[in-house]
C-alpha positions as CSV (number, residue, x, y, z in Angstrom):
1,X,39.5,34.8,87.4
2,X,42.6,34.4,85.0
3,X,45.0,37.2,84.5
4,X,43.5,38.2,81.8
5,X,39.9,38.8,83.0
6,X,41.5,40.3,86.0
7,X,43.6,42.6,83.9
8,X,40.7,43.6,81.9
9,X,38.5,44.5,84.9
10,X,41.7,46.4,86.6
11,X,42.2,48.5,83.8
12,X,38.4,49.4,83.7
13,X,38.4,50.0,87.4
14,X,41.1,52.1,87.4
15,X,41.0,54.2,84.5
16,X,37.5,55.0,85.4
17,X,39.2,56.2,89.2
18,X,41.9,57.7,87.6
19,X,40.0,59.5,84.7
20,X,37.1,60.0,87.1
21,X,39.5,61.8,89.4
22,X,41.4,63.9,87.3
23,X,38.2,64.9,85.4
24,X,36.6,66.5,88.9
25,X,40.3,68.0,89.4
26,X,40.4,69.2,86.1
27,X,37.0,70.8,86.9
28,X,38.2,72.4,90.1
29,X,41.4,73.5,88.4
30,X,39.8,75.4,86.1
31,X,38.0,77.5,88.1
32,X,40.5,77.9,90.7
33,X,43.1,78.9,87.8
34,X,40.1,82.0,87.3
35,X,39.9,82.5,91.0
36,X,43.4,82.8,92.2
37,X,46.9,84.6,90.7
38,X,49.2,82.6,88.9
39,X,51.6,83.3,92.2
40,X,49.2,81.3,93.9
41,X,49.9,77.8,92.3
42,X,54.0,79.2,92.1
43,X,53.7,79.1,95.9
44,X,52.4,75.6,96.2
45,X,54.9,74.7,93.4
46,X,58.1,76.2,95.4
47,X,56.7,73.5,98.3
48,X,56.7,70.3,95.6
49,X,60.5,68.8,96.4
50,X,59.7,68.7,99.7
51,X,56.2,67.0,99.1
52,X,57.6,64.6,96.6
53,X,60.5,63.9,99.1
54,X,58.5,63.5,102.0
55,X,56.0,60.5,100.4
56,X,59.0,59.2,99.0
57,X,60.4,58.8,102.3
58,X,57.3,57.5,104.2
59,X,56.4,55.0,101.8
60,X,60.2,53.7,101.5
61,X,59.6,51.3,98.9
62,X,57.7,49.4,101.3
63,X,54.6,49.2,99.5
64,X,55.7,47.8,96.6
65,X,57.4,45.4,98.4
66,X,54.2,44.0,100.1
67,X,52.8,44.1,96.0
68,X,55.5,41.9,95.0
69,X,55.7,39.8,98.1
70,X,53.7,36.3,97.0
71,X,51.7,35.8,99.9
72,X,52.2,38.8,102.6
73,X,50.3,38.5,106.3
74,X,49.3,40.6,109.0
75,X,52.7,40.8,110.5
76,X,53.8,42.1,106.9
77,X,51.4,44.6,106.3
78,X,51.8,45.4,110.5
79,X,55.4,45.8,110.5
80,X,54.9,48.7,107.2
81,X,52.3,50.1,108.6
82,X,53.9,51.1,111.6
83,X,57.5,52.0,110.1
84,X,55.5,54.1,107.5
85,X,53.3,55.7,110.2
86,X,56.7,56.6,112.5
87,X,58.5,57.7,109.5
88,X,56.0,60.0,108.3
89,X,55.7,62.1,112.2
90,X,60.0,62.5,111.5
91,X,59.7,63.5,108.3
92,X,56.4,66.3,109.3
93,X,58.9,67.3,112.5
94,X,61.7,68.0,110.6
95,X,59.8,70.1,108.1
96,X,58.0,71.9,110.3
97,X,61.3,72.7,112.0
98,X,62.7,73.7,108.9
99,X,59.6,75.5,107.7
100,X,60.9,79.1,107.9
101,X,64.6,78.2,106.2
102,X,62.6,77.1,103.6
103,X,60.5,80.1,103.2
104,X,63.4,82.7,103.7
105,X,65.2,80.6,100.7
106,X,62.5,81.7,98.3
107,X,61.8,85.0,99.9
108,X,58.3,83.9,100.8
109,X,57.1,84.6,104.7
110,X,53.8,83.2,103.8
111,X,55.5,79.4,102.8
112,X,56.3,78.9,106.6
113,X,53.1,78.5,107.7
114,X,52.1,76.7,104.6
115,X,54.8,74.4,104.6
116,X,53.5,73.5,108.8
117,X,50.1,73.1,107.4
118,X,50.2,71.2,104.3
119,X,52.6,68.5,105.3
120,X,50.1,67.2,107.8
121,X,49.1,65.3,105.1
122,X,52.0,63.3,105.1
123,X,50.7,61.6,108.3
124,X,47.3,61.2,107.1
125,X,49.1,59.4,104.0
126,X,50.7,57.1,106.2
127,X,47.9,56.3,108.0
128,X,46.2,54.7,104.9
129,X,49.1,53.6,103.0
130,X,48.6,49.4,103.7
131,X,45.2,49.6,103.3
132,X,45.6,51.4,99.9
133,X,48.9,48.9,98.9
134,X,46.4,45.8,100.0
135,X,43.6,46.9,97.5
136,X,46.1,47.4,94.5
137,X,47.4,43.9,94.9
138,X,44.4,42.6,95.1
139,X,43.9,44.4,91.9
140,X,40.5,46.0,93.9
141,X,40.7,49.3,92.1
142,X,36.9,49.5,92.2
143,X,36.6,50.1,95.3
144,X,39.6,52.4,95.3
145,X,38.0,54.3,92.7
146,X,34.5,54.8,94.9
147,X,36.7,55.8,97.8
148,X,38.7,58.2,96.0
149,X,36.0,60.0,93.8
150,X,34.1,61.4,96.7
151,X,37.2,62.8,98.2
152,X,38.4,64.6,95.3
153,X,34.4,66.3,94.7
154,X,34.1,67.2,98.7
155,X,37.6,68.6,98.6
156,X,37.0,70.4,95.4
157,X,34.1,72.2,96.3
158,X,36.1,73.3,99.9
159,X,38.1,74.3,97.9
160,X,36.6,76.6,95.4
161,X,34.7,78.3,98.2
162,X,37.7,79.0,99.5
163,X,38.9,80.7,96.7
164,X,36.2,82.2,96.1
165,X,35.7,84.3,99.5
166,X,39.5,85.5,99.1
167,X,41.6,82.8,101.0
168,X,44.4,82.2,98.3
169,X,47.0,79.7,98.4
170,X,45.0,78.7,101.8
171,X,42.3,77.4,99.1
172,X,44.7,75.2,97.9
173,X,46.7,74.1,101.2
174,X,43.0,73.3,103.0
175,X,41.6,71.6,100.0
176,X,44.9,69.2,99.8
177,X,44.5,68.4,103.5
178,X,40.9,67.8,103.3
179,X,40.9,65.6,100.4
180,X,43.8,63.5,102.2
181,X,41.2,62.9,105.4
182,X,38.1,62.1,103.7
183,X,40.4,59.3,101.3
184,X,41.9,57.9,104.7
185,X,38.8,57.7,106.7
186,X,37.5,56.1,103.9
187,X,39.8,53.6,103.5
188,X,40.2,52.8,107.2
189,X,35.9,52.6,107.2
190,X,36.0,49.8,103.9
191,X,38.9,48.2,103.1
192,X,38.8,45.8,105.6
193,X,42.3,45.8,107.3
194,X,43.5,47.2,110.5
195,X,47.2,46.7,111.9
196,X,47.3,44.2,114.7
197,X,50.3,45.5,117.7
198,X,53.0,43.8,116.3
199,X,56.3,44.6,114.5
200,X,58.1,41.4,113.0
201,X,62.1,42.3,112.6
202,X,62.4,39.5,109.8
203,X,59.6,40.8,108.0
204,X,60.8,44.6,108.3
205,X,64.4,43.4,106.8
206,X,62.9,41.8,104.2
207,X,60.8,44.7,102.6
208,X,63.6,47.3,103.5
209,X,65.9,45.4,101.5
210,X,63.8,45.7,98.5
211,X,62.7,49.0,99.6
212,X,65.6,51.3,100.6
213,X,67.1,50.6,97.1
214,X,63.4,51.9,95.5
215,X,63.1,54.7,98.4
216,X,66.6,56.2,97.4
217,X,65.5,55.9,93.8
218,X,62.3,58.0,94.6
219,X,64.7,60.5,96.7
220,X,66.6,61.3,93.7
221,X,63.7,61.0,91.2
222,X,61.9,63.8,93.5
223,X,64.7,65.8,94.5
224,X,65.9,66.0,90.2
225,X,62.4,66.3,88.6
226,X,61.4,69.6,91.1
227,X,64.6,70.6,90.2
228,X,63.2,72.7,87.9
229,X,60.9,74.3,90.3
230,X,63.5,74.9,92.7
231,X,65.6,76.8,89.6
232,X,62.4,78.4,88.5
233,X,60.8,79.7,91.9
234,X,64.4,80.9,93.0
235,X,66.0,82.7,90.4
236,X,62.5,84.0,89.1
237,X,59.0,85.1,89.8
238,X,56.2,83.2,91.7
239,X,54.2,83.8,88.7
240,X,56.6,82.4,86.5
241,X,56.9,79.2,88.3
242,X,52.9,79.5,88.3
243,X,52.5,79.5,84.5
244,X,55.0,76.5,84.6
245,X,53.3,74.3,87.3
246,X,50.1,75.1,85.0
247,X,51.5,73.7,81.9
248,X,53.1,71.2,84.2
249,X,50.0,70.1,85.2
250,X,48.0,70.2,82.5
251,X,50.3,68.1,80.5
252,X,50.4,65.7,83.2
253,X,46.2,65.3,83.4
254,X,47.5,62.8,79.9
255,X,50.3,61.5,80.5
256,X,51.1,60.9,84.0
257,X,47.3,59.5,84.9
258,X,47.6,57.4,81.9
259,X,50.9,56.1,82.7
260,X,49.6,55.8,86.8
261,X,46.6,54.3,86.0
262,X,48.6,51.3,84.1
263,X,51.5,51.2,86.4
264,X,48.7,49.9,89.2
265,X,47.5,47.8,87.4
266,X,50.4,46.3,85.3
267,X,53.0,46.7,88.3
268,X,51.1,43.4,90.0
269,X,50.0,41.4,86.6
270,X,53.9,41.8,85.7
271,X,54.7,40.3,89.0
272,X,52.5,37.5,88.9
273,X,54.2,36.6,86.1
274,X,57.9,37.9,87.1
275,X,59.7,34.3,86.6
276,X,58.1,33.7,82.8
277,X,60.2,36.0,80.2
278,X,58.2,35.1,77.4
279,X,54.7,35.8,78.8
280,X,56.0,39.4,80.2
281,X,57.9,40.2,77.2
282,X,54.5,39.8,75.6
283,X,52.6,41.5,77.6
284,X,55.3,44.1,77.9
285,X,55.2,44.8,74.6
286,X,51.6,44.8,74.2
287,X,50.9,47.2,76.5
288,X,53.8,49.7,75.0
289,X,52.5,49.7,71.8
290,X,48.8,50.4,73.1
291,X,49.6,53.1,76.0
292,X,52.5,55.2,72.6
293,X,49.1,54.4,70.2
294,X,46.8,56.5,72.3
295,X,49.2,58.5,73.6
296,X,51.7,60.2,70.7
297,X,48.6,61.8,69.0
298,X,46.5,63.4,72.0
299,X,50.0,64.9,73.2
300,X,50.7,66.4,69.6
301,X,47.2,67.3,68.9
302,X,47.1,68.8,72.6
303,X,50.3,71.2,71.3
304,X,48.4,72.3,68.0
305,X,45.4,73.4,70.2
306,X,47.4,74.6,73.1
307,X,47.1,78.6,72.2
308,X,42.6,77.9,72.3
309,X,43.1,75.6,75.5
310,X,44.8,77.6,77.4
311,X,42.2,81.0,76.5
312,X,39.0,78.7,76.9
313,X,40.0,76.9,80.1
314,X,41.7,79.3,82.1
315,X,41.9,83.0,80.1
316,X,44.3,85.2,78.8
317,X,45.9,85.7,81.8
318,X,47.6,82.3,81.2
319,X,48.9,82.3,77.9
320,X,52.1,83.0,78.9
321,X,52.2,79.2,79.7
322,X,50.9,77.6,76.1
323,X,55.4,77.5,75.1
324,X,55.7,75.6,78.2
325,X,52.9,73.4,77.6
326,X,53.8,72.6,73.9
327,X,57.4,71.4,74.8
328,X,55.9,70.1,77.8
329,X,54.0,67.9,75.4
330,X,56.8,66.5,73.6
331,X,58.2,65.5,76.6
332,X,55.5,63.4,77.5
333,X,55.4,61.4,75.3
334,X,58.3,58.9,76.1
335,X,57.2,59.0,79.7
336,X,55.8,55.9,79.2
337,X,58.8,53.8,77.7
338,X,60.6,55.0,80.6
339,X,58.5,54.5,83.3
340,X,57.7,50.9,82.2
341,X,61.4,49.5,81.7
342,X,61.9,50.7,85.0
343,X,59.1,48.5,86.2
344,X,60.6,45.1,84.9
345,X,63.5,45.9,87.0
346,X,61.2,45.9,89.9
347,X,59.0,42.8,89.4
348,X,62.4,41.1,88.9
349,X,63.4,42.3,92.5
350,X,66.4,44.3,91.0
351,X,66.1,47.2,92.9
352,X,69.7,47.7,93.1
353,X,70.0,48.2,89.5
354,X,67.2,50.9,89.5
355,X,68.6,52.6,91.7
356,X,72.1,52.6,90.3
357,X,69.7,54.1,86.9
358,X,68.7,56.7,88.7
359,X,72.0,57.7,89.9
360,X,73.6,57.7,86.6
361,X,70.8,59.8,85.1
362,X,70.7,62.6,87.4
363,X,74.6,62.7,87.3
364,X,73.8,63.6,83.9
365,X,70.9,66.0,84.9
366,X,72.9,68.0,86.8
367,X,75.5,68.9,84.1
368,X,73.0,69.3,81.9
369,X,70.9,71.9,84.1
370,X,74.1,73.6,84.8
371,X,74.9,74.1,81.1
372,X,70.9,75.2,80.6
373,X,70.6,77.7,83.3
374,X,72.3,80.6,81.4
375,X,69.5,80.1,78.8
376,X,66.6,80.1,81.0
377,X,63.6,78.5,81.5
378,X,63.5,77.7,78.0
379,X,67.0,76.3,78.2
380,X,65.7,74.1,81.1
381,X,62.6,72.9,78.9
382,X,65.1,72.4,75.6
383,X,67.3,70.3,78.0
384,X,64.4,68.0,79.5
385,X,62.8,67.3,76.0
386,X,66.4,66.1,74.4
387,X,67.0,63.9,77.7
388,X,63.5,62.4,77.7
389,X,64.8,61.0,74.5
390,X,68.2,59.9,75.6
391,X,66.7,58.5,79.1
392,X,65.2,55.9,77.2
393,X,68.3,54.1,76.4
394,X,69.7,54.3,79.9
395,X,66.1,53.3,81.1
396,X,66.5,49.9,79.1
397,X,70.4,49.2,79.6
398,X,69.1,46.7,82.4
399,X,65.6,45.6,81.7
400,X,65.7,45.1,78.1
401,X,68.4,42.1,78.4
402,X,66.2,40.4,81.4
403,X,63.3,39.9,78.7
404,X,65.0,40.1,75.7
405,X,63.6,43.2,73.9
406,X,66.0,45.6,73.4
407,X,65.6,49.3,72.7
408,X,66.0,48.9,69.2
409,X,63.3,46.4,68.6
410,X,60.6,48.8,71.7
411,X,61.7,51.6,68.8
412,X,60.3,49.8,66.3
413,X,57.3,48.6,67.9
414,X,55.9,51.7,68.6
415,X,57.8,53.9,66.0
416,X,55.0,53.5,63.8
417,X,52.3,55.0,65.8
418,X,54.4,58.2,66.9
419,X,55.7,59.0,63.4
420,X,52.1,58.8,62.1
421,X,50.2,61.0,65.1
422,X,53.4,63.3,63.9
423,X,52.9,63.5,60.5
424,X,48.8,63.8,61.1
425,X,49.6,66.4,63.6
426,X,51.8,68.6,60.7
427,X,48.5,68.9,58.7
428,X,46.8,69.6,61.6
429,X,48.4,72.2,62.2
430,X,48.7,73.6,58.6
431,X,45.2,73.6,58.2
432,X,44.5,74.8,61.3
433,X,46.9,77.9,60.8
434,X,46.0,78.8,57.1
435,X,42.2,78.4,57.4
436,X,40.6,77.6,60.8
437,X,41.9,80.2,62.7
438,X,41.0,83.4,60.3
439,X,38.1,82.1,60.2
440,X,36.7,80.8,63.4
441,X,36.1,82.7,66.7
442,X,35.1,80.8,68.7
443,X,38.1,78.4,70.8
444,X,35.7,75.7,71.8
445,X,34.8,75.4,67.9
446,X,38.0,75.7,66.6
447,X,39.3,72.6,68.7
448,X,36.4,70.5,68.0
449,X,37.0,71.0,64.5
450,X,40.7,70.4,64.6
451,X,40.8,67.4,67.0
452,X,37.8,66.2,64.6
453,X,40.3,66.2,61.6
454,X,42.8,64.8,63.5
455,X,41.8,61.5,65.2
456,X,39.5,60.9,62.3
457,X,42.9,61.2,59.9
458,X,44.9,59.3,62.3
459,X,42.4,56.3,63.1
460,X,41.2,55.7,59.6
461,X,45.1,55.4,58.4
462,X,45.8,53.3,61.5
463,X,42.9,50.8,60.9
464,X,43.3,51.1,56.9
465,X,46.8,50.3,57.3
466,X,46.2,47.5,60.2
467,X,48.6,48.8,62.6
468,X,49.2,46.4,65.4
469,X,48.1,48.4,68.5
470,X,44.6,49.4,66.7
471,X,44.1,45.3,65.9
472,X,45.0,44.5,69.8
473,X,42.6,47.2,71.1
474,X,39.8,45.4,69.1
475,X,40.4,42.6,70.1
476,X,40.6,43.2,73.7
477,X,38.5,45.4,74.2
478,X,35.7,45.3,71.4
479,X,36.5,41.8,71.2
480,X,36.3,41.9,67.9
């Protein structure tokens, strides 16, 4: 199969997991956001540094070492298996040691025994991470997706029943834990690979070489981007830091699957091609202009909406969230550009220079979250939407001389799709605010109507005006 075909068939595969799995969560998040108090999710949101920290630290860059690595064997796959499975026991010891600093640090008794019970997971996570890392670079994301898919249903439904008979944040901690078992078990049952006894020295220095570099990149990456929560759950209300993790989330169901679901399967076609610049500055710059295309307008048109969203999916009880959400959206849209530049840095085995990115940036975040604290949470959200923009340039300092595409010429590439999913987005909304909404009722209707308007406005000018990204998705995927 060419790179091509295989790139094809991994991007149906795994948006179909990816989509397929937030859809069920989206599901379960809606009901669970009717079931349970918006203090609920704020607990479960005071506990995400440590959760981001701890798979940060158990995976250790290891995995996408063995993605990279040409031709990895049993010893390699052995030798991370075993560091990931001893790391992850530490990391749960030390948390459940620390459990009840933790929760007298946000005031919350209940977080001790949370924080015991939902970091289990982290040893469940190890115990499948190989088998997982072997399927995505064997670009196998079907069967990934038919492993995952039942998990997330199961899970959900434990879940909701949960909530449902009055268990709270337990609902939450239990389905977490669950859906981590059922995933594993899975994966154990039909991926084929089980660690032999062995553990190669060579083999471990090799991928922690690559991987402590990545590792300390994720610590920081986790440790800044909670930040927020941290600020948020301390210095205010559960619920506050409840209607943010909502908007949080529901802006990431977009962006962050979107960008995940490309990142597995462009992270290993980028690497099979890591020592031709040409080829994977094309391809680079193909897949830029599609992901900003498709992107730019659902998060603006998501923004214009967001007041009807928010009231249809979850009630009034969470509009205190839709300001969050709409600067939320803004911010996500250069996620992509970001996350991507970083990547070339990785195929090209320059993990030393991502991680000296990620240093310099959140030197920069932590001025700039000092000098927004005294405004708020709205001074926190201001600050993250101007650096999401000025990220990009430090994001690309590296990466964009390695395959000659600067940031000026990714700008213009996909400066054209943004600027026209704004401008749509500015009649959206003044149509939607002068006539659709004194005159419609009902939220469901009003969004159809407006999100009707809008892609129908913003695809007929894109394919009148023969944009490039609307051309390549023809051609690639319509084939015609």
């Amino acid at each position: 199969m060419s790179l091509k075909q295989k790139a094809v068939s991994g991007l149906f595969w795994t948006f179909s997991q990816q989509f397929g799995v937030q859809f069920v969560n989206f599901l379960v998040s809606i009901v669970l956001a009717r079931l349970l108090l918006p203090a609920d999710f704020g607990l479960i949101g005071m506990l995400s540094i440590f959760i981001s920290v701890g798979y940060s630290l158990i995976d250790s860059g290891f995995t996408s070492s063995l993605i990279r690595t040409e031709k990895p064997n049993q010893q390699d796959y052995s030798t991370v298996f075993f560091t990931s499975l001893i790391g992850s026991v530490a990391i749960y010891l030390i948390l459940f040691i620390s459990a009840p600093y933790i929760a007298a640090f946000y005031n919350q008794p209940v977080l001790q025994n949370v924080v015991r019970v939902f970091t289990i997971t982290f040893i469940i996570e190890a115990f499948a991470g190989v088998q997982r890392a072997k399927l995505t670079k064997e670009m196998n994301f079907k069967m990934q997706m038919t492993i995952q898919i039942p998990s997330i249903i199961l899970s959900g439904i434990l879940g909701v029943v949960l909530a449902y008979y009055g268990y709270g944040v337990w609902s939450l901690v239990y389905m977490n834990v669950f859906r981590s078992l059922l995933s594993a078990v899975q994966l154990w049952v039909r991926s084929g690979w089980q660690p032999s006894f062995s553990f190669n020295k060579e083999r471990f220095r090799h991928h922690f070489s690559f991987g402590y570099k990545l590792t300390l990149s994720g610590l920081l990456d986790a440790a800044f981007s909670n930040a927020y929560n941290i600020i948020i759950g301390k210095f205010y209300s559960a619920s506050q830091l409840g209607f943010y993790t909502r908007a949080q989330s529901l802006q990431h169901l977009p962006v962050n699957n979107l960008t995940l679901a490309l990142n597995r399967v462009t992270y290993p076609m980028f690497s099979s091609i890591q020592n031709n610049d040409v080829k994977l500055k094309e391809v680079y710059r193909r897949v830029m202009q599609q992901v900003l295309f498709w992107l730019a307008p659902l998060m603006i048109f998501l923004a214009i909406v967001a007041v009807p969203l928010f009231r249809l999916l979850m009630g009034e009880k969470w509009l205190p969230a839709v300001p969050y959400f709409q600067i939320l959206c803004a911010i996500g849209i250069m996620y992509p550009l970001h996350s991507y530049n970083l990547n070339i840095l990785k195929v090209k085995g320059r993990s030393d220079l991502f991680l000296k990115l990620e240093v310099i940036k959140k030197i920069i975040t932590v001025i700039g979250i000092a000098c927004a604290l005294p405004f708020g949470i709205y001074g926190l959200l201001y600050f993250q939407l101007i650096f999401s923009f000025a990220g990009f340039f430090i994001n690309t300092w590296y990466s964009s001389s390695m395959i000659n595409y600067t940031a000026i010429d990714q700008i213009k590439d996909v400066l054209p799709g943004i600027l026209l999913a704004v401008i749509v987005g500015f009649v959206s909304w003044i149509i939607d605010s002068h006539f659709i909404m004194n005159t419609i009722t009902y939220d469901i209707v009003r969004i159809a109507i407006v999100g009707g308007f809008y892609f129908a406005l913003y695809l007929g000018i894109s394919f009148l005006s023969s944009m490039p990204a609307i051309l390549d998705f023809r051609q690639l995927v319509l084939k015609k």
